[in-house]
N, C-alpha and C positions, 0 to 999 in steps of 0.2 A: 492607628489610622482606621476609620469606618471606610466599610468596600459597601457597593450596592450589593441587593440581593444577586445571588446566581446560586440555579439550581441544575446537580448535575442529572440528565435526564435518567429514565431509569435504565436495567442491563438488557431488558427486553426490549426495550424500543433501537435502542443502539443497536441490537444484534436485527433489528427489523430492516431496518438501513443498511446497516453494512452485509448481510449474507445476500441478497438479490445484485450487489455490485461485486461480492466476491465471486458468486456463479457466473454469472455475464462476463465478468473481466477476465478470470482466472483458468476455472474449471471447464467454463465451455468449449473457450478457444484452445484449449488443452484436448478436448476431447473429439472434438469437430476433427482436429488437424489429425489426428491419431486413426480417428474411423477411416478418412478420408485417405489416407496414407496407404492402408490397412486394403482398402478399396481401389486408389485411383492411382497409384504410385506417389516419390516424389513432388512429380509434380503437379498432378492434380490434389494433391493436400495444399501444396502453395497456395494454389487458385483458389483454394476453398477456405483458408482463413485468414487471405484478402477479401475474397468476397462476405465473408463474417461480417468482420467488421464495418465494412461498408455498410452490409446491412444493416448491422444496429444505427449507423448514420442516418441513414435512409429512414430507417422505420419512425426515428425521432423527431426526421423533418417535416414526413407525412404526417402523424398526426399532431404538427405543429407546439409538440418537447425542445425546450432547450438544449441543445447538443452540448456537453463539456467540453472544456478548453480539452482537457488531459482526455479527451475522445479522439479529437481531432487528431490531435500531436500520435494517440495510439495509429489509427489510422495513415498518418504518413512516416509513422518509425514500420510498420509491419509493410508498409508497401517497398521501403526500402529493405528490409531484411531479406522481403521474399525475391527482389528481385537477384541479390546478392546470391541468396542460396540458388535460387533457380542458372543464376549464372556460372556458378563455382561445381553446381547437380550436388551439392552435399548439406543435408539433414543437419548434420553436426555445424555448420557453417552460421546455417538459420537460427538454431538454439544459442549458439555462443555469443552472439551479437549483445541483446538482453542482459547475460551475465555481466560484459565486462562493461554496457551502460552502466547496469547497478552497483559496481565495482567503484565505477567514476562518482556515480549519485552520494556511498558510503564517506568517499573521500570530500566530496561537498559539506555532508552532514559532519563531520571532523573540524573541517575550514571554518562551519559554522561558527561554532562552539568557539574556536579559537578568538573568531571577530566580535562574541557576545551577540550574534545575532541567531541562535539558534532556529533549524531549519524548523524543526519539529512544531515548535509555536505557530510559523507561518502558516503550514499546513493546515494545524488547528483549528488556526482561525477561519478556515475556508469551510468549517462545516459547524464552528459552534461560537455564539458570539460571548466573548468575554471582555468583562468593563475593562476599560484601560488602569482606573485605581489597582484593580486587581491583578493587570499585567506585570503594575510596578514595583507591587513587592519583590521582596527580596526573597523570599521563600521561592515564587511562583517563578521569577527568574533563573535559582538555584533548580527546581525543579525541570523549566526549557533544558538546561543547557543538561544535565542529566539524563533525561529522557531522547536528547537527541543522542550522545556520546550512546546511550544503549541500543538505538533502532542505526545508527552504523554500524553496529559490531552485526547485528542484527542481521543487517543487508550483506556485508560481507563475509557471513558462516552461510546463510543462505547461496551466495554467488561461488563460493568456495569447494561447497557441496557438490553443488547444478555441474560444476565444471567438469569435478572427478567424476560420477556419475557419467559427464555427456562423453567423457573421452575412454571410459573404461566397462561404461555397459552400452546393452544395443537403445536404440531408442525409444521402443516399449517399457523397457525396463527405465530407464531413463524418466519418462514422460510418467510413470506409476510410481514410481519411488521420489522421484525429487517434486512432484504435489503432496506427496504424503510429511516427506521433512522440511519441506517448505512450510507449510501451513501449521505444525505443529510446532515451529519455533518461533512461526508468527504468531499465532493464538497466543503463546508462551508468551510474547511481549507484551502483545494488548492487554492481556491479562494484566500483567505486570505495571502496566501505563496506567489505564482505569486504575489500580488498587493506590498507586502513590499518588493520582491524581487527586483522588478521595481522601488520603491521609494528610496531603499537604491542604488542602482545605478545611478540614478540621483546625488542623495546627494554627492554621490563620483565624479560625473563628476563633481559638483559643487566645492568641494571642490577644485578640480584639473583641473580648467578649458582648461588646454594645453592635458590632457586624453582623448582620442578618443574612449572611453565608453557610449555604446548607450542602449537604450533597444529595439533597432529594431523599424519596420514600428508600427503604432496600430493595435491591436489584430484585427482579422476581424472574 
């Protein structure tokens, strides 16, 4: 079967893309809540990373930026977390919420896999477009439902971690140590995703040597 060309971008540009949304999403609102903790009590961290994220709302609409769905939805999951913590006065309350979202989220990605609709693809598709011919392989399909089955386990050693961590250290410690294993089991995947990504596309040029299917220049 001939696929249309698709070229995978290179490591640099991907890592262009994704570190300014990993800072934004991840480490700031991490870090914001922590100063602000650190400063304001409790509950002035609340307030400060609702008003976060508001903010990036705000700043998006002002200079007339698409706001993302998955902004939005962050924005009315943290106004509901904070108001739970603020109502319960407990830190641990606020952090846990998240965990056992992504607990449910892993259990999704499992469900996937089971219905042949793997989650992982969808996602995919929402940031890289790939021809349908090349959806349909059978490789590429083997590949979804693999790559999903790995970013479940993924999510919940990640959520696993967060928990023990949030119930057994203080929340400094907590908030410095579970972004440090967070992030390094997630690198570990994308690593892992990009490299079979690349191999299974090989595989399929190989199999279909008349396919004009590449994986781009080397990552630089």
């Amino acid at each position: 079967m001939n696929h249309p060309p698709f070229t995978l971008p290179r490591m640099t540009a991907l890592l262009k893309q994704a570190v300014p949304k990993v800072l934004e999403g991840v480490v700031a609102p991490l870090a914001v809540f922590y100063a602000a903790l650190a400063v304001l009590g409790l509950d002035g961290a609340l307030i400060t990373a609702v008003a976060w994220v508001y903010a990036g709302v705000l700043w998006r609409v002002v200079r007339r930026r698409p706001v993302p769905g998955t902004m939005v939805l962050a924005a009315i999951a943290i106004t509901a977390r904070a108001a739970l913590g603020w109502w319960t006065g407990s830190a641990v309350v606020y952090f846990l919420q998240p965990e056992l979202g992504t607990i449910c989220i892993s259990m999704a990605f499992l469900a996937s896999v089971r219905l042949n609709r793997p989650l992982v693809q969808k996602l995919t598709l929402d940031y890289i477009h790939l021809p349908s011919a090349l959806l349909r392989h059978e490789r590429m399909r083997r590949f979804f439902a693999r790559i999903t089955l790995l970013w479940a386990f993924v999510l919940l050693a990640n959520s696993t971690v967060s928990i023990w961590l949030l119930l057994h250290q203080s929340i400094g410690t907590y908030l410095l140590v579970r972004t440090s294993v967070v992030a390094a089991i997630s690198c570990a995947a994308v690593g892992v995703s990009i490299y079979a990504f690349r191999r299974v596309l090989r595989r399929m040029h190989t199999d279909s040597p008349a396919a004009a299917i590449t994986t781009g220049p080397a990552a630089g």
